[in-house]
C-alpha positions in Angstrom: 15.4 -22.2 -34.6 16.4 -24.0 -37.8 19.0 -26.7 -37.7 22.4 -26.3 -39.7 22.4 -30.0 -40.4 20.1 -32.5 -40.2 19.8 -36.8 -41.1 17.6 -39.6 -40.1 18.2 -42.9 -40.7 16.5 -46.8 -40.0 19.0 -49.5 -39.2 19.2 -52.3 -38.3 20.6 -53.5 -35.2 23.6 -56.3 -35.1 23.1 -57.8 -32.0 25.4 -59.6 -29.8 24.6 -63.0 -31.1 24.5 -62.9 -35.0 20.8 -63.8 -35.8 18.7 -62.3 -39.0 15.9 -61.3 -36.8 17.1 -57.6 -35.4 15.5 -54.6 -34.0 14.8 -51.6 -36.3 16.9 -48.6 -35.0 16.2 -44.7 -35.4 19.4 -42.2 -35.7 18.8 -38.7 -35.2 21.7 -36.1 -35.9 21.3 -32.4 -35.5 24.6 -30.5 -36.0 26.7 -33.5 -35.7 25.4 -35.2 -32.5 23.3 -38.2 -33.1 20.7 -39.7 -30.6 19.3 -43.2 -31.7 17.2 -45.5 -30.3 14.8 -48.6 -30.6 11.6 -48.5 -32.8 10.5 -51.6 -31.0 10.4 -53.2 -34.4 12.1 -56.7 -35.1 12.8 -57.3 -39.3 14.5 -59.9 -41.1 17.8 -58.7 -42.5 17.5 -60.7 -45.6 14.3 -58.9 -46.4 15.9 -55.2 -45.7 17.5 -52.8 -47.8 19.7 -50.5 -46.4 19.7 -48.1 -49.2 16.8 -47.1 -49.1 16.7 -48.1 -45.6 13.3 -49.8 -45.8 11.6 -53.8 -46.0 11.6 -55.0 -48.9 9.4 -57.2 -50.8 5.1 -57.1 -51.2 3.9 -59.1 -48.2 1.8 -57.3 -46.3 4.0 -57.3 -43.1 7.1 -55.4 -45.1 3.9 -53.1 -46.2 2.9 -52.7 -42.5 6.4 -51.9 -41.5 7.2 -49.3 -44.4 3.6 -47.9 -43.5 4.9 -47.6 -39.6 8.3 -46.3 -40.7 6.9 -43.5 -42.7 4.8 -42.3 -40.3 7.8 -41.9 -37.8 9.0 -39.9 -40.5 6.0 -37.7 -41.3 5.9 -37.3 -37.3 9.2 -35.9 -37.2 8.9 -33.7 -39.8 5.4 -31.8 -38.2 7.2 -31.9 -34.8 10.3 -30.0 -36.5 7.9 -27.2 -38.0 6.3 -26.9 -34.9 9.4 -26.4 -33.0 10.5 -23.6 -35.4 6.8 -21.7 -35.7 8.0 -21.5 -31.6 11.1 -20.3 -32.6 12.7 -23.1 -30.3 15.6 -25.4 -30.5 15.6 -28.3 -32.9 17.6 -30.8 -31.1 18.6 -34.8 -31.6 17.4 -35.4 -28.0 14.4 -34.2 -28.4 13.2 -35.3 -31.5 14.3 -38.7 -30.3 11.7 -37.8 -26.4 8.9 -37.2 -29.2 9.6 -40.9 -31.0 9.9 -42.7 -27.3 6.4 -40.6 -26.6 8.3 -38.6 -23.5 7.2 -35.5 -25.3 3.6 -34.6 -25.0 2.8 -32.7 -28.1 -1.2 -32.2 -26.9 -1.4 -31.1 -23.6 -4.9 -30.4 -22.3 -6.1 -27.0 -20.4 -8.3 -28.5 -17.8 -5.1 -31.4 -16.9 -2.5 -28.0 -16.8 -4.9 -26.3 -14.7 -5.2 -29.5 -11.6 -1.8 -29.8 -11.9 -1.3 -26.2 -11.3 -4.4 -26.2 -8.7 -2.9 -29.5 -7.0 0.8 -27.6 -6.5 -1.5 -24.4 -4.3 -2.7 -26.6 -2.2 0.0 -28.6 -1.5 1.9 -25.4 -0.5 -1.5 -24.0 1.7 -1.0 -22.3 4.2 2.7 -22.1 3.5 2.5 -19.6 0.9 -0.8 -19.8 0.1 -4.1 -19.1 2.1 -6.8 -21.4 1.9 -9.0 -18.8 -0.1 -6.7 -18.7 -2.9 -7.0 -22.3 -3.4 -10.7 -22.4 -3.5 -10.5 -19.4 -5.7 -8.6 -21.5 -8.7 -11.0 -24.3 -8.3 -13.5 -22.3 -8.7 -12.0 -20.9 -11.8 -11.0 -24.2 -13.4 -14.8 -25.6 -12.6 -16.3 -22.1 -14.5 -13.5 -23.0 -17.3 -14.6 -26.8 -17.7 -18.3 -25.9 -17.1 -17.8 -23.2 -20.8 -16.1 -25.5 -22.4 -19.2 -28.2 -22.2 -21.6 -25.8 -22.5 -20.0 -23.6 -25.6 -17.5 -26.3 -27.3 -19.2 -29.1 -26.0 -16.1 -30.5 -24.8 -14.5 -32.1 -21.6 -11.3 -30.7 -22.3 -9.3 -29.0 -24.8 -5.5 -28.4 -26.5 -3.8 -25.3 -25.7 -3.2 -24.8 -29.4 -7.4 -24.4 -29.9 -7.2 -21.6 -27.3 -7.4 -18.1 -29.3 -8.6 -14.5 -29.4 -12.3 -15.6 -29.8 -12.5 -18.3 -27.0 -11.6 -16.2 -24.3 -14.2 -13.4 -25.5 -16.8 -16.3 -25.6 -15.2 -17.6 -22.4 -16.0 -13.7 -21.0 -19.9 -13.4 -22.2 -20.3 -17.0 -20.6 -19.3 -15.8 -17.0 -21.5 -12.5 -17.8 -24.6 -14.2 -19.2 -24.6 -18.3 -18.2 -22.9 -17.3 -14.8 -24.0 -13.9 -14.2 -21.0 -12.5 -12.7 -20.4 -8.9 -12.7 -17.5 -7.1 -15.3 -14.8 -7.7 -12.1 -15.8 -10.6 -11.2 -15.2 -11.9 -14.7 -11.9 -9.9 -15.2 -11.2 -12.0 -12.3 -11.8 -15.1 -13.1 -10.0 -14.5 -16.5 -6.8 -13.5 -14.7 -6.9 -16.8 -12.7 -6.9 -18.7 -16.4 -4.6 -16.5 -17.8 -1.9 -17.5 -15.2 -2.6 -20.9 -16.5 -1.9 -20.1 -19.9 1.4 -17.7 -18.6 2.4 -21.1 -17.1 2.0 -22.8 -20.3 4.2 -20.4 -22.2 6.7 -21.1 -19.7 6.9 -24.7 -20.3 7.1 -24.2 -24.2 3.8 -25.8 -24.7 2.6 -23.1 -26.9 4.1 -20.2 -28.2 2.4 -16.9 -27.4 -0.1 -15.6 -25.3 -3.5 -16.6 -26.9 -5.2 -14.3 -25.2 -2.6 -11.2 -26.0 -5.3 -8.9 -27.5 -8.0 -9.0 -25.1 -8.1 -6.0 -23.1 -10.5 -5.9 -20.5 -11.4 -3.4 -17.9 -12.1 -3.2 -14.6 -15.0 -0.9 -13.3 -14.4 1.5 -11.0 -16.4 0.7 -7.4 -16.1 3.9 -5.1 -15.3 1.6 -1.8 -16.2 4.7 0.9 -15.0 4.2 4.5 -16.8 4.8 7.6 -18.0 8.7 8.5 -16.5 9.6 12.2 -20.3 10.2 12.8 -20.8 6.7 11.5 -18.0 5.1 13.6 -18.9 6.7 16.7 -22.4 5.4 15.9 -21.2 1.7 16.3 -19.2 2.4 18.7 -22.0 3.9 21.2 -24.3 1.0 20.1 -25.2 -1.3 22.6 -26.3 -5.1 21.2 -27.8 -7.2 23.6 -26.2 -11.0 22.0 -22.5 -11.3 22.9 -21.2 -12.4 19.3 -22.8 -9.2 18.1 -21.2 -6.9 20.2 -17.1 -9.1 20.3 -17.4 -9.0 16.1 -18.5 -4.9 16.4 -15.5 -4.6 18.7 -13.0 -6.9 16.6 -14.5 -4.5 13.8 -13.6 -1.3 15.9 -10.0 -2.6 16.3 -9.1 -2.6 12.7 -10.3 0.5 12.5 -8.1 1.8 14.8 -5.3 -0.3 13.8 -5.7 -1.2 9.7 -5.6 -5.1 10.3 -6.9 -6.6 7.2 -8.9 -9.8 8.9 -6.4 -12.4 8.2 -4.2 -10.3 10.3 -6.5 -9.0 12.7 -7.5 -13.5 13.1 -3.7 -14.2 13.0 -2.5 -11.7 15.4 -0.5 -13.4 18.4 -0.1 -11.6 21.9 3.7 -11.9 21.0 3.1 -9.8 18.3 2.4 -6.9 21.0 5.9 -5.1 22.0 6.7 -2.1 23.3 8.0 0.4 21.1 11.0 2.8 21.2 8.0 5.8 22.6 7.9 3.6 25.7 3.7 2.9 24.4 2.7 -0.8 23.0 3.1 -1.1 19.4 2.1 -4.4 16.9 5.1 -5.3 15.5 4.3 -8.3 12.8 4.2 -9.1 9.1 1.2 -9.2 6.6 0.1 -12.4 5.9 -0.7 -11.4 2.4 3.0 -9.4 0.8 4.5 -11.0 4.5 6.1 -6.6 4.6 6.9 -5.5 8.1 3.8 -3.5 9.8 4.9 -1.3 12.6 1.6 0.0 14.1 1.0 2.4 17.3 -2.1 1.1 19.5 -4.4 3.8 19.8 -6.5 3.7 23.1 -9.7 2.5 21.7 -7.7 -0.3 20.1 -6.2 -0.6 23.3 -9.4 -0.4 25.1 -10.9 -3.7 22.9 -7.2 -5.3 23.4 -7.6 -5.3 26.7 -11.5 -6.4 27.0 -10.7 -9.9 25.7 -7.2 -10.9 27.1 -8.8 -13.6 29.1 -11.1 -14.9 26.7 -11.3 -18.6 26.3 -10.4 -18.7 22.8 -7.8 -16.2 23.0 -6.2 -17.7 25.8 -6.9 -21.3 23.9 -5.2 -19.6 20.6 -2.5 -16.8 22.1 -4.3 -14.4 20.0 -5.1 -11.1 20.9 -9.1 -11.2 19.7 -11.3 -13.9 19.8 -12.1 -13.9 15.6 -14.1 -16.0 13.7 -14.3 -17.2 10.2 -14.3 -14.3 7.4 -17.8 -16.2 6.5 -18.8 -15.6 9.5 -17.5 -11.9 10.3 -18.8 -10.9 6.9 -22.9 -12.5 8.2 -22.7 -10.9 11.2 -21.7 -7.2 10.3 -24.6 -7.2 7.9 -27.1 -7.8 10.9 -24.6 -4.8 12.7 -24.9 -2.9 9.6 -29.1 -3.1 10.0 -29.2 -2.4 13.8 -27.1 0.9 13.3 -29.2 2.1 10.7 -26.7 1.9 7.9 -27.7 2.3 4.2 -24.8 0.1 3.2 -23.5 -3.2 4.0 -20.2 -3.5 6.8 -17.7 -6.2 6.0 -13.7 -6.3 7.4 -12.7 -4.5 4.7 -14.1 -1.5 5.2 -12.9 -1.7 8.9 -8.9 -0.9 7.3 -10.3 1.8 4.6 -12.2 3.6 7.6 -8.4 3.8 9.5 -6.5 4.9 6.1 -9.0 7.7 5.5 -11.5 8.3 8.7 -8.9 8.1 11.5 -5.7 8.6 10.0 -5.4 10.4 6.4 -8.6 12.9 7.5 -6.4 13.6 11.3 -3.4 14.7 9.0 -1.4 11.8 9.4 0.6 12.1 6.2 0.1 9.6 3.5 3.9 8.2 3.7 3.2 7.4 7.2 0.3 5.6 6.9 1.5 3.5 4.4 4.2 2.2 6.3 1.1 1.6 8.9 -1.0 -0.7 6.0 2.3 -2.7 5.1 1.9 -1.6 1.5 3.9 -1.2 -0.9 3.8 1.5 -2.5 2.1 5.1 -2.1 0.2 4.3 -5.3 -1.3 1.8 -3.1 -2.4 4.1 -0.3 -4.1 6.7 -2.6 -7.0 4.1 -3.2 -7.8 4.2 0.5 -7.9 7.9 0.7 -11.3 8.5 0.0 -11.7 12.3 2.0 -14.9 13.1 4.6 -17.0 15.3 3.3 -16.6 17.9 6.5 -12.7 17.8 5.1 -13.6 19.0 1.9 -16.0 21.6 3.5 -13.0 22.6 6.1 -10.4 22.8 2.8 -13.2 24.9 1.0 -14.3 27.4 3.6 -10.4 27.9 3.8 -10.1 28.6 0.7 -12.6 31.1 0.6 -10.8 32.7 2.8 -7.8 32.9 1.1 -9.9 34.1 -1.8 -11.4 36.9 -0.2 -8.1 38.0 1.7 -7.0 38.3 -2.2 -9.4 40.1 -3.0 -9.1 42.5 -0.2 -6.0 43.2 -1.0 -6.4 43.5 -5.2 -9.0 46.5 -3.7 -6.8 47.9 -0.9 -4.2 48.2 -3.5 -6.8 49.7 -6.1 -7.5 52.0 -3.4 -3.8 53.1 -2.9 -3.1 53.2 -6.9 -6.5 55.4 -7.2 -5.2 57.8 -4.4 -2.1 58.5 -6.2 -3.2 58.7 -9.2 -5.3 61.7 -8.1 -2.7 63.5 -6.1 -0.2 63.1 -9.2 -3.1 64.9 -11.0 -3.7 67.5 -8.7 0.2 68.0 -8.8 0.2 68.1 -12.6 -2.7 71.0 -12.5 -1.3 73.1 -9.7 2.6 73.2 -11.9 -0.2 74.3 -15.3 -1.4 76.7 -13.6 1.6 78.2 -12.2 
């Protein structure tokens, strides 16, 4: 935003005690308020000229000074066009910050990114889980990794960042890192928060990134069949961690705990609802809504198998569950033993009680959003992936209804045809009359 006045003047100093030797002074004034301060230079005041408020003379330390004094100047000046390219405030204050070096006019991507990455951490597992920490290391290292590979760099401005590094910065996760198209879109979003942050703190001005448009593949994410939850429910594993992840596995299933929840999940967090049946009453640990959740038997059934386990009596948690890591390892080996052609992971567990136990059942899709803790319908849709005997049932009803139409388009032919003919037959008796 441009200034409606503006003056900059050297002076120097008087000091308490008169002496020639004084400090060099800097007065800033924007719209009438002036800021000054020290230039950390001493001069002699017989060898100054105020007028044109430099040393005077041809000795090389009046050259030196002038040199240093001009270079203030021309400093000023390129901060001042920066400030109003970024349509910002030119103030006194902060043109004096830039002089006294409080003003870092090149901040580095790498240096915003730990301090940003530093802040997570310090705030895990307040408001942050673990995993999202490791996630934005992960990013940064991929970010610094690119920029040493492709720019050969250890770290860069935010004013070098444009529309062609970030589709380099893409290819390189694709190619160098081999990560799928979500994957990537991913790890882009994790930098672009960085460079929203950035923004923020006036460091540039505009998204750099504003014209790339990336997007995300669709994966079809299917639930379990009934057929195919009954299936590992009726297996019988003969190692114990086997058979307690299976069951922790069953109990999302019949309840929609995403794992964090389903590991977080206190015995307090059991209560008896206003039905008179048990209930979990508790908050995601992810959006921290409200989840108000009936216990279905075989929930009930697991529930009730490991109330005295050690580490559940050791924790106050309802299931004895283990790392996601962990979970994830074993369900593949599950996955195998069943006879699966697809890989099980906790996921799958809450998209086989949206759609399998709850949205297929009729359970309307309101309801069972309230039941997920999301927040919004929108959000439900993507977990209502329909069993294919559903479709079959809605289909073989629908040839029904079809064929009753068509009934009934002929039974009324019929009954148009029939009068027609007795109208004629009417119509010849009255000719021939």
């Amino acid at each position: 935003m441009l200034e409606n006045s503006f003056g900059l003047t050297f002076f120097l100093k008087t000091p308490k005690k008169k002496e020639n030797i004084r400090m060099v002074y800097l007065r800033v004034t924007v719209d009438g308020i002036p800021k000054e301060s020290s230039t950390k230079r001493r001069w002699d005041m017989t060898r100054w000229d105020q007028k044109i408020e430099r040393a005077t003379g041809n000795k090389e330390d009046a050259r030196t000074l002038n040199f240093f004094l001009d270079s203030v100047v021309q400093k000023i000046n390129i901060f001042k066009t920066e400030l109003m390219n970024r349509e910002q405030t030119i103030t006194s204050q902060k043109i004096i910050d830039l002089v006294n070096g409080k003003i870092a006019s090149k901040t580095k991507v790498l240096e915003e990114f730990q301090n940003h990455n530093d802040k997570v951490h310090e705030l895990v597992p307040k408001e942050y889980a673990m995993g999202t920490y490791d996630r934005y290391v992960t990013a940064r290292s991929h970010v610094q990794e690119f920029m040493k590979s492709v720019y050969g760099r250890d770290d860069m401005e935010f004013r070098e960042l444009n529309y062609q590094f970030i589709c380099n910065y893409e290819h390189y996760l694709k190619t160098v890192r081999a990560c799928s198209n979500n994957t990537t879109l991913k790890y882009i979003s994790n930098f672009k928060k960085i460079i929203l942050i950035a923004i923020e703190k006036e460091i540039i001005p505009k998204d750099p990134f504003s014209s790339f448009k990336g997007k995300k593949t669709k994966i079809p994410k299917k639930p379990l069949s009934a057929g195919e939850l009954h299936t590992l429910q009726k297996h019988t594993f003969h190692t114990e961690r086997l058979a307690t992840v299976r069951d922790i596995f069953i109990f999302q299933c019949y309840t929609g705990l995403a794992y964090i929840d389903a590991y977080q999940l206190k015995k307090t967090d059991i209560k008896i609802g206003s039905d008179g049946e048990r209930w979990i009453m508790s908050a995601r640990h992810k959006t921290k809504s409200e989840t108000n959740i009936p216990l279905l038997p075989d929930a009930i059934a697991v529930m009730e198998k490991y109330e005295d386990h050690p580490i559940c009596v050791e924790r106050n948690s309802v299931l004895p569950v283990s790392s996601n890591q962990k979970m994830n390892e074993y369900l593949k080996e599950i996955a195998t033993l069943c006879g699966f052609q697809f890989a099980l992971n906790t996921h799958k567990a809450r998209r086989t009680f949206a759609s399998t136990v709850t949205l297929n059942n009729d359970v309307p899709i309101n309801v069972v959003k309230e039941m997920l803790g999301h927040q919004s319908v929108r959000q439900t849709e993507e977990y209502a992936l329909t069993e294919q005997k559903t479709i079959g049932k809605e289909m073989s009803e629908l040839k029904e209804r079809l064929h009753q139409n068509s009934q009934q388009r002929n039974e009324n032919a019929s009954v148009a045809i029939e009068r027609l003919e007795k109208e004629i037959e009417e119509l010849k008796r009255t000719i021939s009359e």
